[in-house]
C-alpha positions, 0 to 999 in steps of 0.5 A: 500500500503506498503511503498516499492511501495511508494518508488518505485512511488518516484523514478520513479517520481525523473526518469522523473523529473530529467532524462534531467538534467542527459543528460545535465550533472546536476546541473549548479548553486547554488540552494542547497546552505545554504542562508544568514540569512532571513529577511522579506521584508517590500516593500509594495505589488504590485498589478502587476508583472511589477517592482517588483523585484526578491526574494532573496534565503533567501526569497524563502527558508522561503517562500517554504513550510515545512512539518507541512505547508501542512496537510497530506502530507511530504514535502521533499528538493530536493538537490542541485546535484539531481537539474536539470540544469536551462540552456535552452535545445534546444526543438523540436519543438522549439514552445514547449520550454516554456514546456520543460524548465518548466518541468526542473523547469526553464525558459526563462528568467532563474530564478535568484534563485530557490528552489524544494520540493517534497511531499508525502502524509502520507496516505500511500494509495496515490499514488501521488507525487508532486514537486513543484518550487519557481523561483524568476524573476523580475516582467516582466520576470515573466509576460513573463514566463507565456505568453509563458506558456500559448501560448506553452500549446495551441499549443503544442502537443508533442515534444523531449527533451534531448533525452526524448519524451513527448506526450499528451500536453492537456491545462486544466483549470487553478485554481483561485490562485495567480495573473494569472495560467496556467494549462495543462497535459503531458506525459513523457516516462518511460521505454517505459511507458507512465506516465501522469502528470499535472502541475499548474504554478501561478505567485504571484507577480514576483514569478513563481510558479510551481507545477507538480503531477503524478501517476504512478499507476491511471493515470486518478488521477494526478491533482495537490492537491488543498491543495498543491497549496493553502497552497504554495501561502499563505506562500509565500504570507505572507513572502514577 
C-alpha cells in the first residue's frame, strides 16, 4: 500500500473523529497546552476508583504513550485546535449520550484534563488507525463514566449527533485490562459511507481510558490492537 492511501485512511479517520467538534465550533479548553514540569506521584495505589483523585496534565502527558512505547506502530499528538470540544452535545436519543460524548473523547462528568494520540502502524500494509484518550476524573466520576458506558452500549442502537448519524451500536466483549472495560462497535457516516469502528474504554484507577480503531478499507478488521491497549495501561500504570 503506498503511503498516499495511508494518508488518505488518516484523514478520513481525523473526518469522523473530529467532524462534531467542527459543528460545535472546536476546541473549548486547554488540552494542547505545554504542562508544568512532571513529577511522579508517590500516593500509594488504590485498589478502587472511589477517592482517588484526578491526574494532573503533567501526569497524563508522561503517562500517554510515545512512539518507541508501542512496537510497530507511530504514535502521533493530536493538537490542541484539531481537539474536539469536551462540552456535552445534546444526543438523540438522549439514552445514547454516554456514546456520543465518548466518541468526542469526553464525558459526563467532563474530564478535568485530557490528552489524544493517534497511531499508525509502520507496516505500511495496515490499514488501521487508532486514537486513543487519557481523561483524568476523580475516582467516582470515573466509576460513573463507565456505568453509563456500559448501560448506553446495551441499549443503544443508533442515534444523531451534531448533525452526524451513527448506526450499528453492537456491545462486544470487553478485554481483561485495567480495573473494569467496556467494549462495543459503531458506525459513523462518511460521505454517505458507512465506516465501522470499535472502541475499548478501561478505567485504571480514576483514569478513563479510551481507545477507538477503524478501517476504512476491511471493515470486518477494526478491533482495537491488543498491543495498543496493553502497552497504554502499563505506562500509565507505572507513572502514577
Amino acid at each position: 500500500m503506498k503511503s498516499g492511501v495511508r494518508r488518505s485512511v488518516a484523514a478520513a479517520a481525523a473526518v469522523v473523529a473530529l467532524g462534531a467538534a467542527t459543528a460545535c465550533g472546536g476546541s473549548s479548553e486547554g488540552d494542547g497546552a505545554k504542562p508544568a514540569a512532571s513529577k511522579k506521584s508517590t500516593a500509594p495505589a488504590k485498589p478502587t476508583a472511589d477517592g482517588a483523585a484526578a491526574l494532573t496534565a503533567a501526569q497524563l502527558e508522561e503517562a500517554v504513550v510515545a512512539t518507541g512505547d508501542v512496537k510497530g506502530y507511530k504514535v502521533e499528538k493530536v493538537g490542541k485546535n484539531d481537539l474536539p470540544p469536551t462540552e456535552s452535545v445534546p444526543a438523540d436519543p438522549a439514552s445514547c449520550q454516554p456514546l456520543a460524548d465518548m466518541f468526542m473523547f469526553s464525558t459526563s462528568p467532563v474530564p478535568k484534563k485530557r490528552v489524544v494520540r493517534t497511531l499508525l502502524a509502520t507496516n505500511e500494509l495496515d490499514p488501521k488507525v487508532t486514537s486513543l484518550a487519557l481523561l483524568a476524573h476523580d475516582g467516582a466520576d470515573a466509576a460513573k463514566v463507565m456505568k453509563d458506558l456500559r448501560t448506553a452500549s446495551k441499549s443503544c442502537t443508533a442515534y444523531e449527533h451534531t448533525d452526524y448519524k451513527y448506526s450499528g451500536v453492537k456491545e462486544r466483549p470487553a478485554p481483561d485490562a485495567g480495573d473494569e472495560a467496556v467494549s462495543y462497535d459503531v458506525k459513523g457516516v462518511i460521505d454517505g459511507d458507512k465506516i465501522p469502528m470499535t472502541f475499548v474504554v478501561v478505567r485504571s484507577g480514576s483514569t478513563v481510558v479510551a481507545f477507538y480503531t477503524m478501517n476504512v478499507l476491511d471493515a470486518s478488521k477494526t478491533d482495537v490492537p491488543s498491543a495498543i491497549v496493553d502497552a497504554q495501561l502499563a505506562k500509565l500504570e507505572k507513572t502514577v
